[in-house]
GUTORDREN-195840 format. One line per field, with one value per residue (C-alpha): residue in one letter; x, y, z; residue number from 1. Coordinates in Angstrom, 2 decimals, m for minus. Example, Ala and Ser with C-alpha at 12.3 -4.5 7.8 and 13.67 -1.06 7.14 Angstrom:
BEGIN
residuo <- [A,S]
c1 <- [12.30,13.67]
c2 <- [m4.50,m1.06]
c3 <- [7.80,7.14]
num <- [1,2]
% end
This chain:
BEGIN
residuo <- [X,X,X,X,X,X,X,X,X,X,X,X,X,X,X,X,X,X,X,X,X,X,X,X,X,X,X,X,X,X,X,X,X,X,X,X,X,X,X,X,X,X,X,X,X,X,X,X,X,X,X,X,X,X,X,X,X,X,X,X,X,X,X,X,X,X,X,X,X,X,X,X,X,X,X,X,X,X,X,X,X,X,X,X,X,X,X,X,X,X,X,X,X,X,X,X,X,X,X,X,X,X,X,X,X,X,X,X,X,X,X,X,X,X,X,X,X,X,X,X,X,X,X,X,X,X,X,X,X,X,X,X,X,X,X,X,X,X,X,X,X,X,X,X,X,X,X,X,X,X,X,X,X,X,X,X,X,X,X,X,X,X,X,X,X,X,X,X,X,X,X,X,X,X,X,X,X,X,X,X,X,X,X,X,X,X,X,X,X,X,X,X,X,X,X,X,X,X,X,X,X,X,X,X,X,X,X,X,X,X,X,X,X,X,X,X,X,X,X,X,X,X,X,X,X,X,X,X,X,X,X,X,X,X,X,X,X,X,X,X,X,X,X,X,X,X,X,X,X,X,X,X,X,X,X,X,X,X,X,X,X,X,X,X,X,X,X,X,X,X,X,X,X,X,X,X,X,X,X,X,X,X,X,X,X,X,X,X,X,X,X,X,X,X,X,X,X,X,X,X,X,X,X,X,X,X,X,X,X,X,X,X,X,X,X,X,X,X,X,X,X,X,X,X,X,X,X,X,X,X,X,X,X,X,X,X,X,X,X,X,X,X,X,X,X,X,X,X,X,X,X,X,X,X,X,X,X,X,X,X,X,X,X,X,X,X,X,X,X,X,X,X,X,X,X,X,X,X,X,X,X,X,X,X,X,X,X,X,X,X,X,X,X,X,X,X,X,X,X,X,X,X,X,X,X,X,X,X,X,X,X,X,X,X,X,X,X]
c1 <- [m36.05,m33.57,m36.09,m38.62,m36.99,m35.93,m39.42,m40.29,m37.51,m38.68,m42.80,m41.07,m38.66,m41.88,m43.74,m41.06,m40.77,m44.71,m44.47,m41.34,m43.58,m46.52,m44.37,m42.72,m46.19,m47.06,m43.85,m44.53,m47.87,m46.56,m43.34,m43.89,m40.66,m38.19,m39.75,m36.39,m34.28,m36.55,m37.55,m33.46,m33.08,m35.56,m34.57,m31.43,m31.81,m34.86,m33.12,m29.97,m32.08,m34.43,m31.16,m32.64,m35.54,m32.77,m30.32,m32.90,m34.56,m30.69,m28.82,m31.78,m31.86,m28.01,m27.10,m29.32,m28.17,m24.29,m24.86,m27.23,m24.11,m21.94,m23.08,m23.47,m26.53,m28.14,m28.04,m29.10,m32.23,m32.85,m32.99,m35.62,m37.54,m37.79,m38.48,m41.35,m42.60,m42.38,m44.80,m47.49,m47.19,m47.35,m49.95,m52.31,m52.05,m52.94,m55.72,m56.89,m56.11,m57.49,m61.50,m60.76,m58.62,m61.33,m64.00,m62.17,m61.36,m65.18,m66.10,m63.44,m64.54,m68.45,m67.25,m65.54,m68.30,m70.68,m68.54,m68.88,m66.90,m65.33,m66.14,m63.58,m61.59,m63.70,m66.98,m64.48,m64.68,m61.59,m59.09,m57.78,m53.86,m53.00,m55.40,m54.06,m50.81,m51.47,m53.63,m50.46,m48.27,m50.54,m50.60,m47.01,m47.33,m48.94,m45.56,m43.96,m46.17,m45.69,m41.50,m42.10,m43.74,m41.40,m38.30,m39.97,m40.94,m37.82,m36.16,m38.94,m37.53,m34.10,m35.88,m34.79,m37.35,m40.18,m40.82,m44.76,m45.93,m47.91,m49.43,m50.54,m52.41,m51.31,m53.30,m52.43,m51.06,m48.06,m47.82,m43.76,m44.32,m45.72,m43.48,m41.27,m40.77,m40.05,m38.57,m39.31,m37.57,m38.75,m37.54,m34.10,m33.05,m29.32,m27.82,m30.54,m29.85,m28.63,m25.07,m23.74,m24.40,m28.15,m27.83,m26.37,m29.45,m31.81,m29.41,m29.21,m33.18,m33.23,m30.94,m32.63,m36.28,m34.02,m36.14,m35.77,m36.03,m35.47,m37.00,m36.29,m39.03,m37.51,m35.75,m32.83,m30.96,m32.01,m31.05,m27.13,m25.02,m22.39,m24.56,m24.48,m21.35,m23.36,m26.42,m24.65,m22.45,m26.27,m27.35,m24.04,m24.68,m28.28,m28.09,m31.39,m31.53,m31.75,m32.28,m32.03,m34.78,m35.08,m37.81,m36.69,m38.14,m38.52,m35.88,m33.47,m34.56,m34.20,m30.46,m30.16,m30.60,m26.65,m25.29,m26.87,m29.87,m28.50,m25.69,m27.65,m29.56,m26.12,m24.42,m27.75,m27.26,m23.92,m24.64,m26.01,m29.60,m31.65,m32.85,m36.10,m37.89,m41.18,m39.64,m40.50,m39.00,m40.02,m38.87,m38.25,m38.70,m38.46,m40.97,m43.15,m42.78,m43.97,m43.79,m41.85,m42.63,m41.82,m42.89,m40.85,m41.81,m44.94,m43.22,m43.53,m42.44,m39.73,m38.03,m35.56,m37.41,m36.11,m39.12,m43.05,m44.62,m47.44,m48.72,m51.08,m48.46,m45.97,m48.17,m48.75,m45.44,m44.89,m48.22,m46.47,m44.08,m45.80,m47.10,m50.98,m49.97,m51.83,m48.65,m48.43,m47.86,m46.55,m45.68,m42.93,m44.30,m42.87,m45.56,m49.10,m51.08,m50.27,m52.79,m55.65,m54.53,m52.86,m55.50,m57.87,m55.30,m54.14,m51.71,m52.46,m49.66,m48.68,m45.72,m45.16,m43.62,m43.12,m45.42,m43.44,m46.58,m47.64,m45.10,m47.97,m50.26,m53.51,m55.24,m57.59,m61.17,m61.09,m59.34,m58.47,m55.46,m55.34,m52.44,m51.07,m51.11,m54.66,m55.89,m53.39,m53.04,m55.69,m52.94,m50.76,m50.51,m50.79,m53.07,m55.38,m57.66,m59.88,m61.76,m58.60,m56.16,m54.33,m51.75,m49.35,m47.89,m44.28,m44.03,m40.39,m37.09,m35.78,m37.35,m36.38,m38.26,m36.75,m40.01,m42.57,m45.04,m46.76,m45.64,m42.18,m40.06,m40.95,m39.82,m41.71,m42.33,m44.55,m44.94,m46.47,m49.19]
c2 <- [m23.13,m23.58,m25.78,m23.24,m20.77,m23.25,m23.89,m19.78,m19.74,m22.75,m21.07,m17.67,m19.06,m21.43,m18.07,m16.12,m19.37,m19.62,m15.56,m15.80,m18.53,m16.61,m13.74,m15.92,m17.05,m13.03,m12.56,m15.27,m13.95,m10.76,m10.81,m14.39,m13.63,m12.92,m14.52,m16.27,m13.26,m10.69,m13.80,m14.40,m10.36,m10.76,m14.06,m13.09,m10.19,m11.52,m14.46,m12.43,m9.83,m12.38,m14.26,m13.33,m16.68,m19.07,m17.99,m18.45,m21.73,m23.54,m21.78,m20.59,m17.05,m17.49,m18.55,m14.71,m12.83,m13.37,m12.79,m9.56,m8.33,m8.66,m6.78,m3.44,m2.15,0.07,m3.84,m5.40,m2.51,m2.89,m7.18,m6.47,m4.00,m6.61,m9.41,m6.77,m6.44,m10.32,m10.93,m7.85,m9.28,m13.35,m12.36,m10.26,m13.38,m16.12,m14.03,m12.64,m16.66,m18.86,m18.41,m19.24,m22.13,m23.79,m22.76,m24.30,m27.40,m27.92,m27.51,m30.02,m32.46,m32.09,m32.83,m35.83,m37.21,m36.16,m37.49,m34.17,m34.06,m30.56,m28.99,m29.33,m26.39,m25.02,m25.04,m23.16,m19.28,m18.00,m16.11,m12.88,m13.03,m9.74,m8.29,m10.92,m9.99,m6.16,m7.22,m9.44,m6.04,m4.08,m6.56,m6.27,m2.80,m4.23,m5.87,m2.71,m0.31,m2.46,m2.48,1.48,1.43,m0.74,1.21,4.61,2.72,1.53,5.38,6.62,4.38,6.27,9.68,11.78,10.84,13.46,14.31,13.94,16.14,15.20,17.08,15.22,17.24,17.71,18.74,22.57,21.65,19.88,23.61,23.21,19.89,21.86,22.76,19.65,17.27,13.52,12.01,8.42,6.60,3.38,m0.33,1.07,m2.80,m1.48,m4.30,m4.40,m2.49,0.43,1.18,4.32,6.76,6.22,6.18,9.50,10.80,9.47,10.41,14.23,14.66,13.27,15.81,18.19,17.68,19.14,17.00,16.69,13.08,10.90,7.38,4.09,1.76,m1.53,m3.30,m1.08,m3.96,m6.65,m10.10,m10.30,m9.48,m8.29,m5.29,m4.10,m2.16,0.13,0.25,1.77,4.37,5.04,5.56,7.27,10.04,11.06,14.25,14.57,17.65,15.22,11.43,8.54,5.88,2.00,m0.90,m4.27,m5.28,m8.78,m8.39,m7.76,m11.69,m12.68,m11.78,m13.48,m16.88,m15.77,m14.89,m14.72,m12.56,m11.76,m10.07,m8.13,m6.60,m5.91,m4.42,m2.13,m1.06,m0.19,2.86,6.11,5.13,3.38,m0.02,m0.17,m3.69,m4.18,m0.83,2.58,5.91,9.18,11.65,15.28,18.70,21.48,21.07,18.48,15.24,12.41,8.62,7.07,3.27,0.31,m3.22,m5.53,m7.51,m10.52,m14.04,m16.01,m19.54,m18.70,m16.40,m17.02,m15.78,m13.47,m14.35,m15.32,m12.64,m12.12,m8.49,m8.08,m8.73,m6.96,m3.61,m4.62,m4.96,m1.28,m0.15,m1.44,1.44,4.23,7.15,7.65,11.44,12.73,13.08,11.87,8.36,7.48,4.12,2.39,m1.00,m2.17,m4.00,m2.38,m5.13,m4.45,m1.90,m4.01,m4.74,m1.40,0.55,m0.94,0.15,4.50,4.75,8.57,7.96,4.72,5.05,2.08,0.60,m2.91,m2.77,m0.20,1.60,m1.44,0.43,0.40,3.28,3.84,6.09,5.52,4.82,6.03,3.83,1.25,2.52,0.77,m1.13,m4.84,m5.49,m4.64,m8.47,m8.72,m5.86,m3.41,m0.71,m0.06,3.37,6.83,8.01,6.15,7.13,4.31,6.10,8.79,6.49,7.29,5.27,6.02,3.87,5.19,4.10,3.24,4.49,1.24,m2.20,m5.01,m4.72,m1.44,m0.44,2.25,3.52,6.61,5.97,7.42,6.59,8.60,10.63,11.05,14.33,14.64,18.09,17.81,20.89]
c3 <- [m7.08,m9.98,m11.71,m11.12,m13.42,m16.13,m16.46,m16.86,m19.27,m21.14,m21.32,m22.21,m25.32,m26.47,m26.62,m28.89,m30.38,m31.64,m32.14,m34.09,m36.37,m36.76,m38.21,m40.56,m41.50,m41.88,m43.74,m46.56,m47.08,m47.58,m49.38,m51.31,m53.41,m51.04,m47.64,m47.21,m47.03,m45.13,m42.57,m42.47,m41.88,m38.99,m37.42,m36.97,m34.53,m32.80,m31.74,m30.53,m29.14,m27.18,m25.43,m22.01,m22.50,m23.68,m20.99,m18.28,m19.96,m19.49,m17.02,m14.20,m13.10,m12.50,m16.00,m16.93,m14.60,m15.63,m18.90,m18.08,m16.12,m18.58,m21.02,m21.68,m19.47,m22.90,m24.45,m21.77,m21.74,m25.43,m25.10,m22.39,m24.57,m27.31,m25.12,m23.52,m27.15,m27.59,m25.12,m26.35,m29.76,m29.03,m26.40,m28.17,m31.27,m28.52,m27.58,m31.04,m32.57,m30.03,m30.23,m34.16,m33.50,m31.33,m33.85,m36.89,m34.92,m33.72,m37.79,m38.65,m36.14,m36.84,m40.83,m39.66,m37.56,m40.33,m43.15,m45.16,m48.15,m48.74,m51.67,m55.10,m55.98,m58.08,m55.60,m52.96,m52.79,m55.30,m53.07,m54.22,m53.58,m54.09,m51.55,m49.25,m49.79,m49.17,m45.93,m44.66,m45.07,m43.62,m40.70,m40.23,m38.55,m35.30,m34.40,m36.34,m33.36,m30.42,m31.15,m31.18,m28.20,m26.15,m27.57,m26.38,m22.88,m22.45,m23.09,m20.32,m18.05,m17.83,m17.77,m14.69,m12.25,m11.27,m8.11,m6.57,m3.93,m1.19,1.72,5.17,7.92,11.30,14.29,15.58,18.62,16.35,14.37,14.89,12.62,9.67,6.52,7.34,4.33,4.07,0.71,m0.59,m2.85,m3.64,m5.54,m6.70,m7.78,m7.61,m10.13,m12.78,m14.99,m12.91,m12.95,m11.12,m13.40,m13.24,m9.46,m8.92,m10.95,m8.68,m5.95,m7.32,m7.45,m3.95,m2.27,m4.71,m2.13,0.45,2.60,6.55,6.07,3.25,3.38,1.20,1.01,0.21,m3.10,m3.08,m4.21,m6.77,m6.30,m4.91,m1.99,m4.51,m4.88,m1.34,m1.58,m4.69,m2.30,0.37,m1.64,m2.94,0.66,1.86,m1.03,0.57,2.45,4.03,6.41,9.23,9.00,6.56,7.00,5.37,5.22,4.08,0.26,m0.84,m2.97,m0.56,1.23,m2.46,m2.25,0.96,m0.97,m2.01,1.20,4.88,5.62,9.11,6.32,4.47,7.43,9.10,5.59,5.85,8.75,8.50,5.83,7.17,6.97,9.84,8.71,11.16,10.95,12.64,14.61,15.40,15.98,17.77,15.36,17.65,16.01,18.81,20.55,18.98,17.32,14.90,14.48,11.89,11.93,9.12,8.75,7.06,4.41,4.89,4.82,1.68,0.74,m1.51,0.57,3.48,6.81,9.71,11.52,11.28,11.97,10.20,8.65,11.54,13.96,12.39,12.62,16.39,16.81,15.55,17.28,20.94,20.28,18.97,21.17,21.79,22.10,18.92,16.41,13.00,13.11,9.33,8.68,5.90,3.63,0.80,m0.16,m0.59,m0.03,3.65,3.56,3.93,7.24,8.05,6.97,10.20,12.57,13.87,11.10,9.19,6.46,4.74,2.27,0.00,m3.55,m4.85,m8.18,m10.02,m10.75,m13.12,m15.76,m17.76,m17.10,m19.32,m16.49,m13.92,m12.87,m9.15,m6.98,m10.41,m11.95,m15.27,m15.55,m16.02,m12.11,m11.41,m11.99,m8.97,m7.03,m5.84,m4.22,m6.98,m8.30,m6.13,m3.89,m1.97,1.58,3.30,6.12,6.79,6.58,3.52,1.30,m1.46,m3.78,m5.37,m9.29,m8.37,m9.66,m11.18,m12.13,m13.59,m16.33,m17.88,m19.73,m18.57,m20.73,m19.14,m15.64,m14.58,m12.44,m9.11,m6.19,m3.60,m1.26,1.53,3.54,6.87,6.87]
num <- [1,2,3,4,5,6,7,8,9,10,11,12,13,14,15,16,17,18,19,20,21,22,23,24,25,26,27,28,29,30,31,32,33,34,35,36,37,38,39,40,41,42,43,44,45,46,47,48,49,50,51,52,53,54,55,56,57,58,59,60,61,62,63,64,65,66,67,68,69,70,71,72,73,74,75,76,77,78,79,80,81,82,83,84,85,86,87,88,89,90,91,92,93,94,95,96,97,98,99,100,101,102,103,104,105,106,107,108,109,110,111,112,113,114,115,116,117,118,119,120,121,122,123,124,125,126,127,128,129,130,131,132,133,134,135,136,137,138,139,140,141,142,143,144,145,146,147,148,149,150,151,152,153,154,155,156,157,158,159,160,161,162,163,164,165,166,167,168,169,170,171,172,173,174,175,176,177,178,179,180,181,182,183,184,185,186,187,188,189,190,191,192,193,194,195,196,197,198,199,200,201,202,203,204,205,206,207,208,209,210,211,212,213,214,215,216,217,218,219,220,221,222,223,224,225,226,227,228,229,230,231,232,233,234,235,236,237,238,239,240,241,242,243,244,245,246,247,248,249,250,251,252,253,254,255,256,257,258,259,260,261,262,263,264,265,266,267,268,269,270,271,272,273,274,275,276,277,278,279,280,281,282,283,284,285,286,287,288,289,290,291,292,293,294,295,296,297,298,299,300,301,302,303,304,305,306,307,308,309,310,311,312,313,314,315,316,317,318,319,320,321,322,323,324,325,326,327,328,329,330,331,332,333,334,335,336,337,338,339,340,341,342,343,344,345,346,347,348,349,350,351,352,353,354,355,356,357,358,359,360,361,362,363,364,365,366,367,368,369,370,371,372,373,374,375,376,377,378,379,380,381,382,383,384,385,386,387,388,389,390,391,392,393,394,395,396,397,398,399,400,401,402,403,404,405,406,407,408,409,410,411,412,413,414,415,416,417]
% end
């Protein structure tokens, strides 16, 4: 696994590498006179800025994550926003430069089979420098924008997070059930980036639902076992009016590769919320009830396993213990995807996270939100109903890429009507 994410670090630093040469390409073009200086002014900072490549190309995720929690967390969010804008930039050049490349290697190789003579230089077209020069400055505000843009995205990341509203349906023999309110909070990543200061924000819009229940729906910690004791001051601070509920993230099995899974799940369970995996609970008001059930997160190769259940018998598993009375029946998965196999089975409510939204949002085209996870994900922004059963995917309070660009970080709030 180490190798794994020398080789992402090596892909990542080749990219800033080949972006960092195309500016200086850019900048010579443009300022012919004093390229050395202006590409010294730049190199400098975009080299200390983009550390977070080179730390994970030598020393694996461990080498970045010691050096990402030693630093200052507004640093450590300002490296990620430039390394954010890296990508955009060298990106959109590999994608704008690439049909041309190709094309002007096919012409050079027909001339060379041909045996074509190029022209002297006073057949070839005369350039005019200073209208290159002005079209090289004027290019410079592209990676000018896209620097704006990830220093604004990474400030909308710390904005207080809002707080959705959602309303589910009960039948009206459940009429006790109606006005009560459940809270989600989803992919916290306590440890990236999210010191306690940030957490008793999120904490104080929580408590400010005044929910009956408040529910956390996986990655409330990042990648450590250090950053349990945060996580449970975090869940110790909730005061729902009557019950704290968890799923397990894959994050959380990530941080079992430090420590012992069985750990984790105990450390959990030890705060004042109720870690339920593959579990359900009758949840009593007066006279009536509802069903609050959670799956825990699909197996996958890189992640230590607490068993093999698969999705579909993970929702049996919760199905075995679930009432066929009538009452709400809402169900906690971190991971959307679980939908397509949830959606086939009595479930009227399924509350998930894991994609952060996409952090990019440019709108949506009815069930397609447009953002940079929709090549991957079909679930993975808000609302969504497949024949009544209905989904919702939290944006996320946290991340570990602390950049959003029209998609906040989220709270949550469901009222049973």
């Amino acid at each position: 696994m180490m190798v794994v994410f020398n080789i992402i670090g090596f892909l990542v630093t080749l990219l800033n590498v080949l972006t960092f040469l195309a500016l200086r390409r850019r900048i010579k073009l443009a300022f012919p006179r004093h390229s050395g200086w202006v590409t010294l002014g730049l190199g400098i900072p975009f080299w200390v800025m983009l550390h977070p490549g080179l730390f994970l190309m030598f020393g694996g995720i461990s080498g970045l994550m010691a050096v990402r929690d030693d630093s200052p967390i507004w640093f450590g969010i300002a490296a990620m926003a430039c390394q954010f804008a890296a990508w955009v930039y060298g990106g959109g050049l590999l994608i704008k430069g690439t049909p041309g490349a190709l094309t002007g290697g096919v012409r050079k190789l027909r001339r060379m089979l041909q045996r074509e003579k190029v022209g002297s230089a006073a057949e070839q077209r005369l350039v005019d420098e200073g209208r290159r020069r002005l079209l090289a400055k004027a290019a410079l505000t592209v990676p000018g924008a896209i620097i704006a843009t990830a220093a604004g995205g990474a400030l909308a990341s710390r904005v207080t997070p809002r707080v959705t509203r959602l309303q589910l349906p009960v039948r009206r023999e459940f009429t006790q059930l109606r006005g009560m309110t459940i809270a989600q909070v989803s992919d916290v990543h306590v440890g990236s980036y999210m010191g306690w200061d940030r957490l008793a924000e999120i904490l104080g819009v929580m408590n400010s639902t005044n929910a009956d229940w408040f529910v956390i729906t996986g990655d409330l910690i990042d990648n450590d076992v250090a950053q349990l004791e945060l996580a449970q001051r975090f869940i110790n601070g909730m005061k729902p009016k009557r019950q704290t509920f968890m799923s397990m993230g894959n994050h959380e099995y990530i941080a079992a590769r430090t420590g012992d899974t069985q750990g984790i799940i105990a450390a959990l369970k030890d705060s004042q919320a109720t870690l339920l995996i593959d579990e359900a609970e009758k949840l009593s008001v007066g006279g009536a009830h509802l069903w609050l059930g959670a799956i825990d997160h699909p197996p996958q190769m890189t992640l230590p396993r607490l068993h093999e259940r698969s999705t579909e018998q993970s929702v049996q598993q919760v199905l075995g213990q679930v009432g066929d009375d009538g009452a709400p029946r809402i169900l906690l998965s971190h991971h959307p995807r679980a939908f397509h196999v949830i959606r086939e089975h009595p479930f009227d409510l399924t509350l998930s996270g894991h994609t952060h939204g996409g952090q990019i949002k440019l709108g949506r085209i009815g069930d397609y939100a447009l953002t940079p996870v929709l090549p991957f994900e079909h679930y993975h922004n808000g609302f969504y109903e497949h024949n009544g059963r209905r989904l919702y995917v939290n944006s996320g309070a946290g991340g570990w890429m602390p950049v959003r660009i029209n998609c906040p970080p989220e709270i949550t709030l469901v009222e049973l009507v």
